[in-house]
Biopython code that builds the backbone (N, CA, C, O; Angstrom):
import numpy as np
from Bio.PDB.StructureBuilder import StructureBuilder

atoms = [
    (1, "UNK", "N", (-9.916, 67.506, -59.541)),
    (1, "UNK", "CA", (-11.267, 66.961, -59.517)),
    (1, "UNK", "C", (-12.073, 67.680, -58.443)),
    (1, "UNK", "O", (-11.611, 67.858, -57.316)),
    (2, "UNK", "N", (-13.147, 68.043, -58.767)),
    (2, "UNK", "CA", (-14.446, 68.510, -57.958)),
    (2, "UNK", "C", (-14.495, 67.459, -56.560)),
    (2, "UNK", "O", (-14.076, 66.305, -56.640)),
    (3, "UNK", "N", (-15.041, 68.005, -55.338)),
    (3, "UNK", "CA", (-15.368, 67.450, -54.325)),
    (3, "UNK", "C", (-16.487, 67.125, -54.713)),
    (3, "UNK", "O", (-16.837, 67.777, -55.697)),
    (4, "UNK", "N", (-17.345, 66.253, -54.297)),
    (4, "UNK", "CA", (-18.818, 65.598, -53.577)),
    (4, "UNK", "C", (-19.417, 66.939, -53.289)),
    (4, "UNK", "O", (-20.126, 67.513, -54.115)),
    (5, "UNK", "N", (-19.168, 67.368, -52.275)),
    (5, "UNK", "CA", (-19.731, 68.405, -51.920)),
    (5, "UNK", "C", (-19.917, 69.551, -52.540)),
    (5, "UNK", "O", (-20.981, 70.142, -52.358)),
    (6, "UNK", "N", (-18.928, 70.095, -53.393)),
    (6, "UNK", "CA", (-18.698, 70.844, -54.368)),
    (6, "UNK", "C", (-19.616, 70.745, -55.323)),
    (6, "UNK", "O", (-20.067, 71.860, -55.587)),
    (7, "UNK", "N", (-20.150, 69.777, -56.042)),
    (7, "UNK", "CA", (-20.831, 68.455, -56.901)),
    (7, "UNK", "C", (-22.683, 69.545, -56.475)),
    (7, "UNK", "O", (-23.348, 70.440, -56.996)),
    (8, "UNK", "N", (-22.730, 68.653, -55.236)),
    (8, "UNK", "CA", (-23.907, 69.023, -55.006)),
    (8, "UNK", "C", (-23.846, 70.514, -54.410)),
    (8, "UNK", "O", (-23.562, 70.404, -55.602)),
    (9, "UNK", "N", (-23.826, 71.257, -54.071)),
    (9, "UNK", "CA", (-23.774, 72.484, -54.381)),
    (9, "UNK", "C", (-24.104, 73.102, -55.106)),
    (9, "UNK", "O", (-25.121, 73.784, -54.977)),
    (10, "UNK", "N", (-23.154, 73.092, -56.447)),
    (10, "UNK", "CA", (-23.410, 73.366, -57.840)),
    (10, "UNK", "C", (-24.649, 72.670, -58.324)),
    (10, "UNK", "O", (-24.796, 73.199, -59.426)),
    (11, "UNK", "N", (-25.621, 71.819, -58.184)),
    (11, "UNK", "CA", (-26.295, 70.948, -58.492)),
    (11, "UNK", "C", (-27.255, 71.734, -57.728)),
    (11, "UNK", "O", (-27.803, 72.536, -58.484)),
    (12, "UNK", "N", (-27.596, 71.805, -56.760)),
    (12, "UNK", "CA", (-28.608, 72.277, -56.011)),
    (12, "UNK", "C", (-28.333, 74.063, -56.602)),
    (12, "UNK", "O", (-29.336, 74.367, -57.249)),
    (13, "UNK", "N", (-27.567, 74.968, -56.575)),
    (13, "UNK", "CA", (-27.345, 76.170, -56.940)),
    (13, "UNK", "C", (-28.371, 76.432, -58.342)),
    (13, "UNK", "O", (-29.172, 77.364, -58.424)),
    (14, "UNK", "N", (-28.196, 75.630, -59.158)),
    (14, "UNK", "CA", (-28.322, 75.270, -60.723)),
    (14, "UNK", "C", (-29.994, 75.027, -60.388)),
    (14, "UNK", "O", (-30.834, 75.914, -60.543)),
    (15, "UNK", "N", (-30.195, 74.115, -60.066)),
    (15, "UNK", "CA", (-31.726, 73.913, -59.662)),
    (15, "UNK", "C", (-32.841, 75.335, -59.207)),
    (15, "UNK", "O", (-33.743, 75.978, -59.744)),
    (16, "UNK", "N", (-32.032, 75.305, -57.748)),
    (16, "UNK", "CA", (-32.708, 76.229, -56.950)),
    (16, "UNK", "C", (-33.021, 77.754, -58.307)),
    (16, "UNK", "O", (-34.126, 78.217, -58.587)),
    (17, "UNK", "N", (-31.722, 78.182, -58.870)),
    (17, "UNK", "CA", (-31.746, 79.184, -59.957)),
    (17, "UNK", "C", (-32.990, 79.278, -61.329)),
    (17, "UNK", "O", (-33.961, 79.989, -61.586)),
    (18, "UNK", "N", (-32.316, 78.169, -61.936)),
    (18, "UNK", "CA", (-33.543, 77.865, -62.750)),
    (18, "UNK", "C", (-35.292, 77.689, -62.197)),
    (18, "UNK", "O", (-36.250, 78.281, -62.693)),
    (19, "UNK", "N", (-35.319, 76.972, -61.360)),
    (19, "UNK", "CA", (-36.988, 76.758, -60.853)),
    (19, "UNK", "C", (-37.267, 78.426, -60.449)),
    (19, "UNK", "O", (-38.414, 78.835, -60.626)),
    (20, "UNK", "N", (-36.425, 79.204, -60.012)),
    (20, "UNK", "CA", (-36.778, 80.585, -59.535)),
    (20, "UNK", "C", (-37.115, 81.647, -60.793)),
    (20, "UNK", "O", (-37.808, 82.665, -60.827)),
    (21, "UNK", "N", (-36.319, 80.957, -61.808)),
    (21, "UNK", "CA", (-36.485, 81.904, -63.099)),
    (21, "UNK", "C", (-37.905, 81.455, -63.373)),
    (21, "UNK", "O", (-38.923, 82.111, -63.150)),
    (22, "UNK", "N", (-37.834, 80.409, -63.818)),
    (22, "UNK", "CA", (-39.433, 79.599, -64.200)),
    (22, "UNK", "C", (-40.607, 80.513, -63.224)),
    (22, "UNK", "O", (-41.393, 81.232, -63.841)),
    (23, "UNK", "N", (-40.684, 80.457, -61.813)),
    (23, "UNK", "CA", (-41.456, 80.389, -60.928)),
    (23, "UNK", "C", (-41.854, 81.886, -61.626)),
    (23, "UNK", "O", (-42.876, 82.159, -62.256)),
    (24, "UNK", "N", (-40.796, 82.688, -61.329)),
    (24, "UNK", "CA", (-40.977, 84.399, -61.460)),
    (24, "UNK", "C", (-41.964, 84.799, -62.988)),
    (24, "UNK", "O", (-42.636, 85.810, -63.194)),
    (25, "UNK", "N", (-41.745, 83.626, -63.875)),
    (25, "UNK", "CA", (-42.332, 83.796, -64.929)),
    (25, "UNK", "C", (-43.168, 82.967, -65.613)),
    (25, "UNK", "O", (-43.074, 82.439, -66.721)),
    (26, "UNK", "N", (-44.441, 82.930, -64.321)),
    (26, "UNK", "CA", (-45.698, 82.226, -64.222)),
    (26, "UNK", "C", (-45.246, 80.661, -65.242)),
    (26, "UNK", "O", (-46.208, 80.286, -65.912)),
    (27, "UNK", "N", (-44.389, 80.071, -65.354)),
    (27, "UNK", "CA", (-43.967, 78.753, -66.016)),
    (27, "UNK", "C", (-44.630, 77.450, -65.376)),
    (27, "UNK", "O", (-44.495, 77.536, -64.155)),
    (28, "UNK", "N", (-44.971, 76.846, -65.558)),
    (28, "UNK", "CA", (-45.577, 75.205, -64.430)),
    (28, "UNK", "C", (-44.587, 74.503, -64.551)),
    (28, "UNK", "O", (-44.424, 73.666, -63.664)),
    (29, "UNK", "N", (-43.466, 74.575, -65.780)),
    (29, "UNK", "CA", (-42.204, 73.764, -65.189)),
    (29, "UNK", "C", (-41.452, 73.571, -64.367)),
    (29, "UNK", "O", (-40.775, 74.599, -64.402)),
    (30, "UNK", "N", (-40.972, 72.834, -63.449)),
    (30, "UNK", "CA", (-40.047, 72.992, -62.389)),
    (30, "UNK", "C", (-38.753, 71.929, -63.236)),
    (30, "UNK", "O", (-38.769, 71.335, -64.314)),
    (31, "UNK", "N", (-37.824, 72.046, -62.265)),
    (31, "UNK", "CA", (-36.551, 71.012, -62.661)),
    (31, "UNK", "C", (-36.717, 70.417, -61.431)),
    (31, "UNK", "O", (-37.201, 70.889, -60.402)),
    (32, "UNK", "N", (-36.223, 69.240, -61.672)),
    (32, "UNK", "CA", (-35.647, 67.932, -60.599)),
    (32, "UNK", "C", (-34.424, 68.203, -59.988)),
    (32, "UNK", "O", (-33.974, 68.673, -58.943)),
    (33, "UNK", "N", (-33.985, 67.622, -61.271)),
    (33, "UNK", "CA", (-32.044, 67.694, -60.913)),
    (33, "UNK", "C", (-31.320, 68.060, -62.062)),
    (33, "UNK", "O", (-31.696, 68.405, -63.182)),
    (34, "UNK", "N", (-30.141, 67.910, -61.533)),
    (34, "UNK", "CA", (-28.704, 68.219, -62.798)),
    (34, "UNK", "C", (-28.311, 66.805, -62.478)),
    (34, "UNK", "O", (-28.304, 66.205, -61.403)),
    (35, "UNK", "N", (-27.973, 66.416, -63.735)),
    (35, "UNK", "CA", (-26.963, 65.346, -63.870)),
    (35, "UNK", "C", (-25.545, 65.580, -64.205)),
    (35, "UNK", "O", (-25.133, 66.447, -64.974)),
    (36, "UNK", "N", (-24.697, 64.545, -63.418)),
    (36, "UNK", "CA", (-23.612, 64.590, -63.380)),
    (36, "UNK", "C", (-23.133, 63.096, -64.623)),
    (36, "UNK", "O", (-23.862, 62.194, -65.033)),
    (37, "UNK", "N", (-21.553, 63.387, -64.944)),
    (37, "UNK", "CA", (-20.650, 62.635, -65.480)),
    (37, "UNK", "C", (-19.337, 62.948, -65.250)),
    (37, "UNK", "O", (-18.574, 63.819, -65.668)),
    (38, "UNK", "N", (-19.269, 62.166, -64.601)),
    (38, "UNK", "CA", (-17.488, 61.693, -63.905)),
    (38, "UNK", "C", (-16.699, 61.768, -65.065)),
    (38, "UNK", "O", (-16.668, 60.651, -65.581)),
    (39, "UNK", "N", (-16.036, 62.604, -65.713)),
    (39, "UNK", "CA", (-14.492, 62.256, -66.578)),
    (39, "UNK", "C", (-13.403, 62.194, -65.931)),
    (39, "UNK", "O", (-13.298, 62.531, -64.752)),
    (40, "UNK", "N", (-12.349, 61.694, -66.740)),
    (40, "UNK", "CA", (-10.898, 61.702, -66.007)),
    (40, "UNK", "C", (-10.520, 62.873, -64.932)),
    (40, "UNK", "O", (-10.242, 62.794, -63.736)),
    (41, "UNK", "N", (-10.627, 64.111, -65.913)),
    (41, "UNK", "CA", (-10.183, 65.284, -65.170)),
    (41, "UNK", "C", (-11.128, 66.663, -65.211)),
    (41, "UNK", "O", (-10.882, 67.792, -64.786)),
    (42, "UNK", "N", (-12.382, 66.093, -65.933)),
    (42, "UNK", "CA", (-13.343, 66.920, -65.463)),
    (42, "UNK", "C", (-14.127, 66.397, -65.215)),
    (42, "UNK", "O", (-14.107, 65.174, -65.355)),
    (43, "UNK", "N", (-15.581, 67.265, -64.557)),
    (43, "UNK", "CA", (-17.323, 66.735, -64.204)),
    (43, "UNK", "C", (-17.878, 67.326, -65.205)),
    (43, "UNK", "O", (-17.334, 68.327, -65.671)),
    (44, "UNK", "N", (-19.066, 66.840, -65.744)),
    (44, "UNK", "CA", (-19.836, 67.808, -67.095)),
    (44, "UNK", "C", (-21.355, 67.436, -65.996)),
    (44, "UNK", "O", (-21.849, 66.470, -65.414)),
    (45, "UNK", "N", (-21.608, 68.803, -66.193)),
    (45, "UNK", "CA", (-23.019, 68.905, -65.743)),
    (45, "UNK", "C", (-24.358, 69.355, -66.917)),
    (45, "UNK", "O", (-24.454, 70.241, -67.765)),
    (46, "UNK", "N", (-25.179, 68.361, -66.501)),
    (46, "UNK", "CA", (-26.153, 68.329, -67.788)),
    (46, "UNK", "C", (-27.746, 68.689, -67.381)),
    (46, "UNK", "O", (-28.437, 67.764, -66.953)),
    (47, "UNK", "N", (-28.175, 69.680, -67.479)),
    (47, "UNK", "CA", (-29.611, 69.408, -67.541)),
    (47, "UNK", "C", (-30.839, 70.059, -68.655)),
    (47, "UNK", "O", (-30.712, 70.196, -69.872)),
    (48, "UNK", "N", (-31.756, 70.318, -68.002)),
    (48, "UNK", "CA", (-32.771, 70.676, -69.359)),
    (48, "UNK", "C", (-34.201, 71.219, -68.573)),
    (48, "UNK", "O", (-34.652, 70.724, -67.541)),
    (49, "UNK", "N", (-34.783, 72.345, -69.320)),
    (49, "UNK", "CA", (-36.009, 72.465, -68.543)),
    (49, "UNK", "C", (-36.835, 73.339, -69.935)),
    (49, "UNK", "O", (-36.464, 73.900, -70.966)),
    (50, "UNK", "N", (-38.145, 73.055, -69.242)),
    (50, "UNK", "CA", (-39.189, 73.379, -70.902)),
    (50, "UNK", "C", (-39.789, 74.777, -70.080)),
    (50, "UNK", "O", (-40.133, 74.954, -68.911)),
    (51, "UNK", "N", (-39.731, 75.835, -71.499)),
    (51, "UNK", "CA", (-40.724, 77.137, -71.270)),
    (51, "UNK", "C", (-41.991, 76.762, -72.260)),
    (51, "UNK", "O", (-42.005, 76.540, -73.471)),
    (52, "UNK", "N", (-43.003, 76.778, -71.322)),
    (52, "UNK", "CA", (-44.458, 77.007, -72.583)),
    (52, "UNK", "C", (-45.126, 78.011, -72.841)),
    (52, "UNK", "O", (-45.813, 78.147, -73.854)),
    (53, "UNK", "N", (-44.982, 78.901, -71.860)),
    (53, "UNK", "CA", (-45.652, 80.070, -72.362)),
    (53, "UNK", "C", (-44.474, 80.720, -73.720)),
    (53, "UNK", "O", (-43.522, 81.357, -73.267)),
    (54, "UNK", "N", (-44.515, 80.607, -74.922)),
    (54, "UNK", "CA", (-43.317, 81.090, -75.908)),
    (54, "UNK", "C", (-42.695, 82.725, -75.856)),
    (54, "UNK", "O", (-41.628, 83.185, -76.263)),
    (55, "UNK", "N", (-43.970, 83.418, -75.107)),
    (55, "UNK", "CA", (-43.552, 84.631, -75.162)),
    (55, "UNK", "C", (-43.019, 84.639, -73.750)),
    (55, "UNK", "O", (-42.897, 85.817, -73.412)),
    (56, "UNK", "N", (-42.713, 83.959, -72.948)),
    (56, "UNK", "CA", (-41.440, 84.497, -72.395)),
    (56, "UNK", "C", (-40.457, 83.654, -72.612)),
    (56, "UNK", "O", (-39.681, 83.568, -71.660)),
    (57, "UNK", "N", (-40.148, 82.830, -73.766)),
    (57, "UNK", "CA", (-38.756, 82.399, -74.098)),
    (57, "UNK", "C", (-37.480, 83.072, -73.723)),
    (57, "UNK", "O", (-36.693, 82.531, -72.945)),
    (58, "UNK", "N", (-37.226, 84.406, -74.334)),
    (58, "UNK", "CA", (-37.005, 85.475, -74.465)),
    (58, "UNK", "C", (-36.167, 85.616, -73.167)),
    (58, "UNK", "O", (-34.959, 85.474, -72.978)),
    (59, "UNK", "N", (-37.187, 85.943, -72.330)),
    (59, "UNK", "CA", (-36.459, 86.598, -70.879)),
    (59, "UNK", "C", (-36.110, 85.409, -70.075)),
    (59, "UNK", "O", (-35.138, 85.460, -69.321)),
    (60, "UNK", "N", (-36.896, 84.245, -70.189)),
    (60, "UNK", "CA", (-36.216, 83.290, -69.169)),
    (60, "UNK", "C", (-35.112, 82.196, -69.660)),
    (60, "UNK", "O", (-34.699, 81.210, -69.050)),
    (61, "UNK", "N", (-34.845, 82.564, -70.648)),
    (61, "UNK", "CA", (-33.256, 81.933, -71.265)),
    (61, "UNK", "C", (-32.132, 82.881, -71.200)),
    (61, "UNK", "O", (-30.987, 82.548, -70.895)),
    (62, "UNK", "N", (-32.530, 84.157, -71.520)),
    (62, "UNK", "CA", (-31.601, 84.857, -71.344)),
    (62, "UNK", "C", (-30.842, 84.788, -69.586)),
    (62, "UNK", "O", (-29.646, 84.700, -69.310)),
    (63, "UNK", "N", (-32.077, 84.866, -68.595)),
    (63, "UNK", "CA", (-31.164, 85.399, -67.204)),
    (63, "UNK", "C", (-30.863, 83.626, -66.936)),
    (63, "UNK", "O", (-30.052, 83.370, -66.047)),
    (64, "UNK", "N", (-31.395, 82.636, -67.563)),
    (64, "UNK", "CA", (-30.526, 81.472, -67.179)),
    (64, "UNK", "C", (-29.642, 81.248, -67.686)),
    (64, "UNK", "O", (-28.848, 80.498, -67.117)),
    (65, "UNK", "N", (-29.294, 81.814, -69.109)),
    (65, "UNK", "CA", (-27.832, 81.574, -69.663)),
    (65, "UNK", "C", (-27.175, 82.200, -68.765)),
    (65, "UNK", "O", (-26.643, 81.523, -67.885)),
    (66, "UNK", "N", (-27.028, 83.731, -68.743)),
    (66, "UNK", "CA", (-26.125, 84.586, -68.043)),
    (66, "UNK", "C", (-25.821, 83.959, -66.588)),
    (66, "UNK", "O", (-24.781, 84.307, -66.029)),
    (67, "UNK", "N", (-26.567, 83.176, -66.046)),
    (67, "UNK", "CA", (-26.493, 83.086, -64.633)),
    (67, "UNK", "C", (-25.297, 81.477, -64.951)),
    (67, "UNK", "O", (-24.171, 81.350, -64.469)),
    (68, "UNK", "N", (-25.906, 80.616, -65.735)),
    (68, "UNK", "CA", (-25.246, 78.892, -66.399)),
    (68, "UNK", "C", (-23.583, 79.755, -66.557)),
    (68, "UNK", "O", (-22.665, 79.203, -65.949)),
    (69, "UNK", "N", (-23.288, 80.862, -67.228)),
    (69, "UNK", "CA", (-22.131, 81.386, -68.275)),
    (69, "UNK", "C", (-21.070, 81.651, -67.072)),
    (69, "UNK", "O", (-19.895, 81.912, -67.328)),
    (70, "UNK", "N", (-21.633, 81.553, -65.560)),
    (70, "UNK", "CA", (-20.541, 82.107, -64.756)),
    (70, "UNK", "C", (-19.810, 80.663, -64.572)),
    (70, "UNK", "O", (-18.777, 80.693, -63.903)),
    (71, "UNK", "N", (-20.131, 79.688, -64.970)),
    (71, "UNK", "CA", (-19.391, 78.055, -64.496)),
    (71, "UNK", "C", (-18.480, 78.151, -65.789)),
    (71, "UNK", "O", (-17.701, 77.204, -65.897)),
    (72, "UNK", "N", (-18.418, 79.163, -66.850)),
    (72, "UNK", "CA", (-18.090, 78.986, -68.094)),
    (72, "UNK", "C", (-18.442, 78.854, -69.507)),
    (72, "UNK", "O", (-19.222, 79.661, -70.014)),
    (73, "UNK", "N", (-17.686, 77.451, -70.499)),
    (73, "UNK", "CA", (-18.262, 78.159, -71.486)),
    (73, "UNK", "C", (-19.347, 76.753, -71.485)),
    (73, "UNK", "O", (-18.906, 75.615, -71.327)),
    (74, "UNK", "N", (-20.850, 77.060, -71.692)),
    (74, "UNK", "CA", (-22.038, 76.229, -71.267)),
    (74, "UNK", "C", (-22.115, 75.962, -72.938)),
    (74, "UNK", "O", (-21.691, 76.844, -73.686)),
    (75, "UNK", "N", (-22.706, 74.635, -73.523)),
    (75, "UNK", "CA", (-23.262, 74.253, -74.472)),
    (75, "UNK", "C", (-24.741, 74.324, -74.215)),
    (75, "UNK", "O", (-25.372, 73.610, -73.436)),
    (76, "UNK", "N", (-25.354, 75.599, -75.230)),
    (76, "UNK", "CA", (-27.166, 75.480, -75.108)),
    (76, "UNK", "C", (-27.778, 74.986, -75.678)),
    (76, "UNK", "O", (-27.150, 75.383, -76.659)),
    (77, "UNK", "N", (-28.665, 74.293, -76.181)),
    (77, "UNK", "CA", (-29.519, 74.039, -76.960)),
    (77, "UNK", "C", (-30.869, 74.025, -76.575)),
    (77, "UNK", "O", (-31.388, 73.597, -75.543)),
    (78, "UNK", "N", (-31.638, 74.872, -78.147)),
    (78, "UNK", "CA", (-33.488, 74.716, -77.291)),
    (78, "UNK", "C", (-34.052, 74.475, -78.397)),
    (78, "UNK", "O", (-33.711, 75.107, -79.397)),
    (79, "UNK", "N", (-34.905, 73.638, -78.443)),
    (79, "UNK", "CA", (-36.095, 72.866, -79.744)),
    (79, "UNK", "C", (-37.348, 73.642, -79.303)),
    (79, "UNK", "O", (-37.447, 74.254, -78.240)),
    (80, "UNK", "N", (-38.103, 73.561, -80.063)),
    (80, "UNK", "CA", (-39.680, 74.158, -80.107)),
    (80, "UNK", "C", (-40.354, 73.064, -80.780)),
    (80, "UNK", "O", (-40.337, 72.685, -81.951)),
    (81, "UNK", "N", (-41.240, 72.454, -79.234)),
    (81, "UNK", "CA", (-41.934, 71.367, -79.495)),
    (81, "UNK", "C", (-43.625, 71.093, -79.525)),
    (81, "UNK", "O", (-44.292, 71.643, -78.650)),
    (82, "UNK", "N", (-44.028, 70.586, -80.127)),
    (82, "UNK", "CA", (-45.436, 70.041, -80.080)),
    (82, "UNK", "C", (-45.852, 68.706, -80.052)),
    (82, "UNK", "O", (-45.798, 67.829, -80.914)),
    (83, "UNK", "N", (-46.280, 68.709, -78.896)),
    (83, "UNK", "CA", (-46.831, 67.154, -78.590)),
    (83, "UNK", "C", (-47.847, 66.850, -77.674)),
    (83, "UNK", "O", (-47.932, 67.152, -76.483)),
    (84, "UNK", "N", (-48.789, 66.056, -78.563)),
    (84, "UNK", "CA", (-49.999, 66.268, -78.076)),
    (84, "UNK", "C", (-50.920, 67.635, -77.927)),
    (84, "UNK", "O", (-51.834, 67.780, -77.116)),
    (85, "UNK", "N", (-50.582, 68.352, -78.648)),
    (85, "UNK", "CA", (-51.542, 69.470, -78.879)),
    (85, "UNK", "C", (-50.696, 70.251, -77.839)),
    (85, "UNK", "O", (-51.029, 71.435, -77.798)),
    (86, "UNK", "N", (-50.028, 70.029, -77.271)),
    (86, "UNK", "CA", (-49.102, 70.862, -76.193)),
    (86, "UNK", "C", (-47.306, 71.820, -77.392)),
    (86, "UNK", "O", (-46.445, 71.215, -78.030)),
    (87, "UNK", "N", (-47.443, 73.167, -77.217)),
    (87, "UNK", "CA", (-46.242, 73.766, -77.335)),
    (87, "UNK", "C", (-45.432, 74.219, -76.298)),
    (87, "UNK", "O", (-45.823, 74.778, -75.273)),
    (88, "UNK", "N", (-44.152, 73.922, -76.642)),
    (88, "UNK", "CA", (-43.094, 74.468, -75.293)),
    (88, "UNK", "C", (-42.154, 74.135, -76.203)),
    (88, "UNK", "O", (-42.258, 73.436, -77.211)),
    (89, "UNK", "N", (-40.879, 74.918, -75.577)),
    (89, "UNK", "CA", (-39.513, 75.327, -76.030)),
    (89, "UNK", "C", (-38.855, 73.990, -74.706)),
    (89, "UNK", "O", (-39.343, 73.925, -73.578)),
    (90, "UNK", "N", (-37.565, 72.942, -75.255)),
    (90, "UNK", "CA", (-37.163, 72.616, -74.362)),
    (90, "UNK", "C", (-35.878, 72.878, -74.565)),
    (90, "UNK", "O", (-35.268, 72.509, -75.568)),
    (91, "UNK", "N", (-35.400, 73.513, -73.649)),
    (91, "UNK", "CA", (-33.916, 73.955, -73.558)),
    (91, "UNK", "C", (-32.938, 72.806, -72.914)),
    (91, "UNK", "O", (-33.315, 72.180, -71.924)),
    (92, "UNK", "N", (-31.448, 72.517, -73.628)),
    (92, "UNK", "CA", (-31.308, 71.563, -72.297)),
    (92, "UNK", "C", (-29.159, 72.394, -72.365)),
    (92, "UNK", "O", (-28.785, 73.204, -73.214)),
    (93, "UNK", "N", (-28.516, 71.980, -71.553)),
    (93, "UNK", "CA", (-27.550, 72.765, -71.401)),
    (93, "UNK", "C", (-26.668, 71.797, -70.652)),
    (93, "UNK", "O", (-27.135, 70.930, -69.913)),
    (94, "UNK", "N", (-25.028, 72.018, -70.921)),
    (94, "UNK", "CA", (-24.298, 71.378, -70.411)),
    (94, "UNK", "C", (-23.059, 72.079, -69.974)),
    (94, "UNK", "O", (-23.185, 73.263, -70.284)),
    (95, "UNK", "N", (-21.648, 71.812, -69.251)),
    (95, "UNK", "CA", (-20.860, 72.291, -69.008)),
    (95, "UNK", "C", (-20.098, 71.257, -68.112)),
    (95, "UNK", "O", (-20.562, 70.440, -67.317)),
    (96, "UNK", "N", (-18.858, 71.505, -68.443)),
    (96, "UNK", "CA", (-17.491, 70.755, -67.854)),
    (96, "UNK", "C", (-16.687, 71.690, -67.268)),
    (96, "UNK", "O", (-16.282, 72.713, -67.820)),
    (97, "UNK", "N", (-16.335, 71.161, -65.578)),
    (97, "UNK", "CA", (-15.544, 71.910, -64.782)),
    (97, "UNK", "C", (-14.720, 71.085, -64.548)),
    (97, "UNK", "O", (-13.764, 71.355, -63.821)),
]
sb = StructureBuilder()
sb.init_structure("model")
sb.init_model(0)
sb.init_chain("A")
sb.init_seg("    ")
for serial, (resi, resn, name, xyz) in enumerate(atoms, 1):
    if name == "N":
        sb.init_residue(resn, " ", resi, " ")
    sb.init_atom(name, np.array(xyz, "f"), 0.0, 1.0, " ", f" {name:<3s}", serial, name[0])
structure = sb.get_structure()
């Protein structure tokens, strides 16, 4: 089992990464947090963050997968949404250590 400390680390790592991809690519999304879930003998870490500009889908999923892919093997998923006259891609992603 993962330490606490270990926990947040990875949690803050994951954050700090993603908001930097976003930032670099004029995005107004930021992330909060990663969520955690306690299993027996693993932690699954879960979060999600929206691109709206669509044309950089592209580049800012790619260097966040590659960067998510070093914890392993990550579950991705991204929808392309409209709401309220608003478009954005929301990606959300998970993984068990």
């Amino acid at each position: 089992m993962i330490s606490a400390e270990e926990k947040d680390k990875i949690k803050e790592e994951i954050v700090t990464k993603v908001n930097s991809v976003l930032e670099k690519n004029n995005e107004s999304f930021r992330m909060d947090k990663v969520n955690i879930l306690n299993k027996n003998e693993t932690v699954k870490f879960m979060g999600n963050y929206r691109v709206y500009d669509r044309k950089n889908y592209n580049s800012v999923s790619s260097e966040i997968n590659t960067f998510l892919k070093k914890y392993g093997d990550v579950d991705i998923k991204s929808k392309k949404i409209r709401d309220s006259g608003m478009k954005f891609t929301t990606v959300s992603f998970n993984f068990e250590l």
